[in-house]
C-alpha positions in Angstrom: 58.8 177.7 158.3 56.7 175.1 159.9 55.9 174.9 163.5 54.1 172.0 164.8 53.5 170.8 168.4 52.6 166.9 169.6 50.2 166.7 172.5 49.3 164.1 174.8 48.2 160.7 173.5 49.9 160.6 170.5 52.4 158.0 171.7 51.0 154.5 170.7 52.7 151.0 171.0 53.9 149.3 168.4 53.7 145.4 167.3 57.0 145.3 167.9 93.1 152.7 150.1 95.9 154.1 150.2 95.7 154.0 146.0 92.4 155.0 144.7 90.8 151.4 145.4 90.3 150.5 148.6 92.4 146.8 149.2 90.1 143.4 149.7 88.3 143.6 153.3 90.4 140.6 154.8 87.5 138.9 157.2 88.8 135.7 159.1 91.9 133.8 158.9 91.4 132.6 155.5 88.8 135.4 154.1 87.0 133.5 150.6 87.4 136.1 147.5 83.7 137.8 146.8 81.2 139.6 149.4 80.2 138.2 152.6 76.7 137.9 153.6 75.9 139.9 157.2 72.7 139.4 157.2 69.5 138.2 155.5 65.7 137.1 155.5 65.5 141.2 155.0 61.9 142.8 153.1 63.1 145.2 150.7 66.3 146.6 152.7 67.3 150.4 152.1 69.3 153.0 154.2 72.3 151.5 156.6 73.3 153.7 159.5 75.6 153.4 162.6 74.2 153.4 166.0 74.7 156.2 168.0 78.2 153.8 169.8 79.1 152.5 166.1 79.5 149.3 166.5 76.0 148.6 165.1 74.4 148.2 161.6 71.0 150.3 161.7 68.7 149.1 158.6 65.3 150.3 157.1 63.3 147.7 155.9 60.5 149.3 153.1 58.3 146.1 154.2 56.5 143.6 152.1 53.1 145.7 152.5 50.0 143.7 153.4 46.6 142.5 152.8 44.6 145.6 152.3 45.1 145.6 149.1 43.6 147.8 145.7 44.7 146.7 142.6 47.8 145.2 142.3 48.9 147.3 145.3 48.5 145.8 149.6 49.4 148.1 152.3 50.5 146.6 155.7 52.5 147.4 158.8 55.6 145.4 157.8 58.1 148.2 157.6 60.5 147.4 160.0 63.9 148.9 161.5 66.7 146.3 162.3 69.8 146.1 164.0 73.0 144.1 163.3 75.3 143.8 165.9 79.0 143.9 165.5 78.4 142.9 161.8 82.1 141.7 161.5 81.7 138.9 162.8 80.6 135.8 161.2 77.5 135.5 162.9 76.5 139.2 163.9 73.2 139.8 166.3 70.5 140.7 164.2 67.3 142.0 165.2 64.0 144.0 164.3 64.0 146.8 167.2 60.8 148.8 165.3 58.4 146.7 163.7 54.7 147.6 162.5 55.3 150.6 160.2 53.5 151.1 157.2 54.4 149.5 153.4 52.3 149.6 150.7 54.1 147.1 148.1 53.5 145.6 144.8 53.0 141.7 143.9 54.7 139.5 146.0 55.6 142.2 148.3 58.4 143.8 145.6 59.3 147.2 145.0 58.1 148.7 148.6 57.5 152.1 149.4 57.7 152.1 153.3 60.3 152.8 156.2 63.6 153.6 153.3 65.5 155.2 155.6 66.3 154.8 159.7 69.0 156.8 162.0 69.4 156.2 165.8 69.1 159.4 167.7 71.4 160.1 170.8 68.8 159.0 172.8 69.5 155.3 173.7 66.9 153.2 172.1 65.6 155.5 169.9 65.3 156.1 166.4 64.5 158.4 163.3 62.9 156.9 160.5 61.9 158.3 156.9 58.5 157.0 156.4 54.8 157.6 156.3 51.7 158.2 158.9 50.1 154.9 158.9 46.8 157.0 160.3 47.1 158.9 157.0 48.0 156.4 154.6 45.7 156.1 151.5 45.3 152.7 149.7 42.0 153.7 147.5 44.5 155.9 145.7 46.6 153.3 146.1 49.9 155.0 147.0 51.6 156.1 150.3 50.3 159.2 151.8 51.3 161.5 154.9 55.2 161.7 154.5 56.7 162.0 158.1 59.7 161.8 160.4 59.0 159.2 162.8 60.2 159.0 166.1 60.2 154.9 167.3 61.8 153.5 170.5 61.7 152.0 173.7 61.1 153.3 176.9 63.1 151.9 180.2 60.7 150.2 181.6 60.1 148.0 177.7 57.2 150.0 176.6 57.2 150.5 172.8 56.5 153.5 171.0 55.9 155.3 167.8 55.3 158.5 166.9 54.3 160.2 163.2 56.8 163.0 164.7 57.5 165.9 161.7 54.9 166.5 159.7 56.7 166.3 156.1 53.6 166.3 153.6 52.6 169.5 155.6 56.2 171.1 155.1 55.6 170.6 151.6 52.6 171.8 150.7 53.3 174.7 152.9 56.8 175.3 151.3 56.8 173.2 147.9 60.8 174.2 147.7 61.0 173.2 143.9 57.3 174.5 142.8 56.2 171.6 141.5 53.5 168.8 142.2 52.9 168.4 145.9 54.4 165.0 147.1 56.3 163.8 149.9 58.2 160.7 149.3 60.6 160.5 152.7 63.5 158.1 151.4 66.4 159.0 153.7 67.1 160.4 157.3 70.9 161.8 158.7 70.5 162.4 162.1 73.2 165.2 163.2 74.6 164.9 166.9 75.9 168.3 167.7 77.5 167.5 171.1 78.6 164.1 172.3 78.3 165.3 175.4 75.0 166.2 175.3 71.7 164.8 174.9 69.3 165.0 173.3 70.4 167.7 171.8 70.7 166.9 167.5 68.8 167.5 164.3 67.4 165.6 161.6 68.0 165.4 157.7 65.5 164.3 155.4 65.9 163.7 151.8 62.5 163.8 150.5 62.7 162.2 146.8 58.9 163.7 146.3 59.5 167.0 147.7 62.8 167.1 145.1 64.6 168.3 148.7 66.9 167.7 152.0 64.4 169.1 154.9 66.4 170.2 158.2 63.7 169.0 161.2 64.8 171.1 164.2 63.7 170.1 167.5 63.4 172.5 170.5 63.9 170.3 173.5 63.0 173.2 176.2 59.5 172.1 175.0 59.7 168.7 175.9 57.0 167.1 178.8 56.4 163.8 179.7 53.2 163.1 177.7 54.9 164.7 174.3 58.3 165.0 172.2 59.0 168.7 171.9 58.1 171.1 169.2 60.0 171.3 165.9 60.3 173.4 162.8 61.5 172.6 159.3 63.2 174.2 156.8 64.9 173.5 153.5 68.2 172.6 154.1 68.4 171.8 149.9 66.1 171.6 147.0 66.7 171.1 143.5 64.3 172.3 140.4 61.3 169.8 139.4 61.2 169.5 135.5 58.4 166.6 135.1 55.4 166.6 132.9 52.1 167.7 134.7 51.5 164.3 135.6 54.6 163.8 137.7 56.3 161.5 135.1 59.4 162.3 133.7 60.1 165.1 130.6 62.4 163.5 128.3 62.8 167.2 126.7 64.0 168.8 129.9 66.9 168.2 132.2 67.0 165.1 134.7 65.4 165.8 137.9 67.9 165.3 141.0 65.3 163.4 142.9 67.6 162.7 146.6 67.3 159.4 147.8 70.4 158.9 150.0 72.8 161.0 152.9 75.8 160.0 154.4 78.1 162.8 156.4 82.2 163.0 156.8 84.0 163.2 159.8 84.1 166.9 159.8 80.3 167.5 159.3 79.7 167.7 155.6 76.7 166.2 154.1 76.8 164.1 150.8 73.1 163.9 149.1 72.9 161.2 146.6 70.1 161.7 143.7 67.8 159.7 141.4 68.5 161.5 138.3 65.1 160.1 137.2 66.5 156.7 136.2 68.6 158.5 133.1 71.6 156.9 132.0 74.7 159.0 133.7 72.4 161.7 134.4 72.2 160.9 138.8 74.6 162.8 140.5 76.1 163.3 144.4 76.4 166.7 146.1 79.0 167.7 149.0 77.4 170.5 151.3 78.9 171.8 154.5 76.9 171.8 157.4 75.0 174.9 157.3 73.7 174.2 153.7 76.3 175.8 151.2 77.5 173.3 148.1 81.3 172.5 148.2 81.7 169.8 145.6 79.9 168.3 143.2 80.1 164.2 141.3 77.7 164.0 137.9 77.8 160.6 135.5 76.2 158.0 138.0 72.6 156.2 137.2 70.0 156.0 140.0 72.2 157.1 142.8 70.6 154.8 145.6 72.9 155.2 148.4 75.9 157.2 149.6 79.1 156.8 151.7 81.9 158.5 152.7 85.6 157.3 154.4 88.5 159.5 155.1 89.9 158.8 151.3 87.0 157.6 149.0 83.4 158.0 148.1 80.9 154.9 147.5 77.9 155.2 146.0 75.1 152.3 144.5 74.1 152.5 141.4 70.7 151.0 141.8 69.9 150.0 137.9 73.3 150.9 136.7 74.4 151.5 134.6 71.5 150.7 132.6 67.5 150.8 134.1 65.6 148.1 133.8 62.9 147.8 130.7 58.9 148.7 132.5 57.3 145.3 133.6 56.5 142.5 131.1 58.8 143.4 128.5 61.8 141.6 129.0 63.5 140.9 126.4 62.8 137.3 124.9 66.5 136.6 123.6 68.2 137.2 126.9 65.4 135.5 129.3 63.3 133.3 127.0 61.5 131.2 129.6 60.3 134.6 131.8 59.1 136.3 128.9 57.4 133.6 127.5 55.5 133.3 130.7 57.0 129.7 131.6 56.9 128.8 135.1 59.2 131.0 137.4 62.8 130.4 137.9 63.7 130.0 141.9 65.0 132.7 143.3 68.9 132.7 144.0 69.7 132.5 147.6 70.9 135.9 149.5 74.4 135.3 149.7 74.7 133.9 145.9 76.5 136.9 143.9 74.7 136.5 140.6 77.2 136.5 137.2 78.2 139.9 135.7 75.2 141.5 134.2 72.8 139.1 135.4 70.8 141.8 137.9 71.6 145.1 137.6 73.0 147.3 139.9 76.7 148.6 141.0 78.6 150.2 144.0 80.7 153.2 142.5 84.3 154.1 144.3 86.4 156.9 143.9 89.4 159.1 145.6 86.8 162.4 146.5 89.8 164.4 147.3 91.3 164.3 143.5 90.0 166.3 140.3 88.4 164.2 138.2 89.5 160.8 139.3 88.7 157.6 138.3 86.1 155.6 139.0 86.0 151.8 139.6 82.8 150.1 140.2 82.1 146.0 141.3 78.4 144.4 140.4 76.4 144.6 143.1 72.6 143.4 143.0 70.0 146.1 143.2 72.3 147.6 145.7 70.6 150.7 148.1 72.2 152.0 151.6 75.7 151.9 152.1 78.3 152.4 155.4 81.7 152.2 156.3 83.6 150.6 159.3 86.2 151.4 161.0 88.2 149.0 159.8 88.1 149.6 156.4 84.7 147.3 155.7 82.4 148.6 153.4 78.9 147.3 153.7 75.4 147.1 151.2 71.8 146.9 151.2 71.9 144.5 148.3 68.6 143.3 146.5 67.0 146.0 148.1 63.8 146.2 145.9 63.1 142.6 146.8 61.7 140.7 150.4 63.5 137.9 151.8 62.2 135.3 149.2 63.5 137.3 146.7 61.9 137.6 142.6 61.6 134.6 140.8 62.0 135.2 136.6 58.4 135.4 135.5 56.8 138.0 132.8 56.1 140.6 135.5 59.6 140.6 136.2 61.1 143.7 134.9 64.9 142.7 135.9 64.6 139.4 133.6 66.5 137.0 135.9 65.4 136.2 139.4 67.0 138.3 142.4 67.8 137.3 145.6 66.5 137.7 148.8 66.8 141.1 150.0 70.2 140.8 152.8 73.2 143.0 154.0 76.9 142.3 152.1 80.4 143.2 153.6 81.6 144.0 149.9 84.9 142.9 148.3 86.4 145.1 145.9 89.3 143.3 144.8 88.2 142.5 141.6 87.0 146.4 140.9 87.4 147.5 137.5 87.7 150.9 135.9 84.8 152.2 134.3 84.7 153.9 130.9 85.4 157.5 130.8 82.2 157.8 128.6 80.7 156.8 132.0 82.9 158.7 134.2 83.1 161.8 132.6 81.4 165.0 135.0 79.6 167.4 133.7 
């Protein structure tokens, strides 16, 4: 276990279905067939949470990093947490509550690591996000260093804060759950109100895609002052076995790792953990645990599970690259994007709410009935497709594009996807037109 305590002065401001598909989403009087666009002008959009009152979109924003930059890699506070209000309607309140976190992205400000994942607390105002120390941050390396669960909010009186709260990287290389390479690569955060009528008084979830783990961050309120959040502990709430090559990269002889990128919890307290799978083909796979840690269910067959939710009948889950990743940069292939592999100059980028053609940009939300043995599984194409939520009203909503800022990627030879991606935006999702996939892609193991 890991005990840590935050003293004085280390608050500082920030720049700030009743069958087994679900029906179309009816939105309007006369609802147009296809998704609806919630929100856009988003850098690299990941995790989507409620607020604490649920009537509010919470969204991590990875950032478009910066201008430090080493290599082909610029670091940058522009990590960012953002709220959409009452995203039914047609023209939701949108707004960035928690700007200035650290994101170190690539060209163009694709492909961000930063803030992936954000959860409002039961403290009004504040939230928990999945990210990284800026203080600790290394770009001579360049990657992202000193995973952490931040605490970010505003005070009553309007002053900002932010605070590198749990120490993650220190967890890990205390802990190192899977016994592996030491890395902590925060990339989703559940938190867990444990009395409504209480507060503060919840937990914290962390899936740590580096750490291969879930961590449980524990706070012990009786130890909060004025001048400091309370003392907390972490422990492994889940951890899965690292099979990569010395180096961290993959082992194509050994089994997939899990690599969780995404939570989402049911009504009764169970936690669903979405995993990686290391980018194989089918090999990605959800987990059902019950509160306390223990595994009740199991899904296998996905490719880079991304993002995870839950309604009373069905589970949703984004397939990132699915069902096939994308070839490594600059190898696109000529016959199906002549002009971007031959270097020609960029196509424009499609506007956010434009859904690209079948197979144009990868990526697809999953749905199935999670109370049936082995049932089928429908899927729509969904760009590059990350976080997911449900409403109350049936609505089920996507980070879409979420490994591109709000520009978007134009075709060009550095483009790994081949055609140009949108802007990166939230999509109320329409799955009338859901088809069933293969059983070859269905099929658990």
């Amino acid at each position: 276990m890991t005990k840590q305590r935050l003293g004085a002065g280390v608050v500082t401001a920030v720049v700030v279905l009743a069958g087994p598909v679900p029906s179309a989403l009816a939105h309007g009087d006369d609802p147009s067939p296809g998704p609806r666009v919630v929100a856009d002008g988003l850098d690299n959009p990941r995790q989507l949470n409620w607020d604490q009152e649920g009537d509010a979109l919470v969204v991590a924003e990875a950032g478009r990093g910066g201008d430090n930059c080493v290599e082909d890699r610029c670091g940058g506070p522009s990590g960012a947490v953002t709220l959409i209000e009452d995203p039914r309607r047609d023209a939701p309140t949108v707004s960035r509550v928690v700007e200035g976190l650290f994101s170190l992205a690539g060209p163009g400000g694709v492909f961000a690591e930063g803030p992936s994942g954000a959860d409002a607390t039961d403290v009004t105002g504040q939230y928990a996000i999945a990210g990284y120390d800026p203080e600790r941050a290394d770009l001579a390396v360049p990657t992202a260093r000193g995973g952490s669960l931040l605490v970010a909010g505003t005070e009553e009186d309007g002053e900002e804060y932010l605070v590198p709260y749990a120490d993650l990287q220190a967890a890990e290389e205390e802990l190192n759950p899977d016994g592996a390479q030491v890395d902590s690569n925060p990339y989703a955060v559940l938190y867990v109100d444990e009395d409504d009528e209480v507060s503060p008084d919840g937990y914290a979830l962390v899936a740590d895609a580096g750490a291969n783990a879930v961590w449980k961050v524990e706070p012990d309120f009786s130890t909060a002052t004025e001048d400091a959040l309370p003392e907390y502990e972490i422990t492994v709430f889940a951890s899965w076995p690292t099979t990569a090559l010395p180096d961290g990269s993959d082992d194509p002889a050994g089994p997939a790792e899990f690599v969780p990128t995404s939570l989402a919890a049911d009504k009764d307290g169970n936690v669903y953990v979405g995993g990686l799978g290391a980018l194989r083909p089918g090999e990605a796979s959800v987990v059902k645990f019950s509160a306390d840690g223990t595994e009740l269910d199991r899904w296998d067959g996905f490719t880079g599970v991304n993002g995870v939710a839950v309604d009373d009948r069905h589970l949703y889950v984004s397939q990132l690259f699915g069902p096939t990743p994308p070839m490594p940069p600059g190898e696109s292939p000529a016959e199906e994007a002549p002009e971007a592999a031959g270097g020609s100059p960029a196509e424009e980028a499609p506007a956010s709410g434009e859904a690209p053609a079948s197979g144009e940009v990868p990526g697809q939300v999953v749905v199935l009935h999670r109370h049936e043995e082995d049932a089928v599984r429908y899927a729509i194409d969904v760009p590059l497709p990350a976080g997911l939520a449900t409403g109350h009203h049936g609505e089920v909503y996507a980070s879409v594009n979420s490994v591109a800022t709000a520009e978007g990627i134009p075709a060009g030879p550095m483009n790994p996807l081949g055609a140009a991606v949108g802007g990166g935006a939230v999509w109320e999702l329409d799955f009338s037109d859901a088809y069933r996939l293969e059983a070859a892609e269905a099929t658990e193991e």
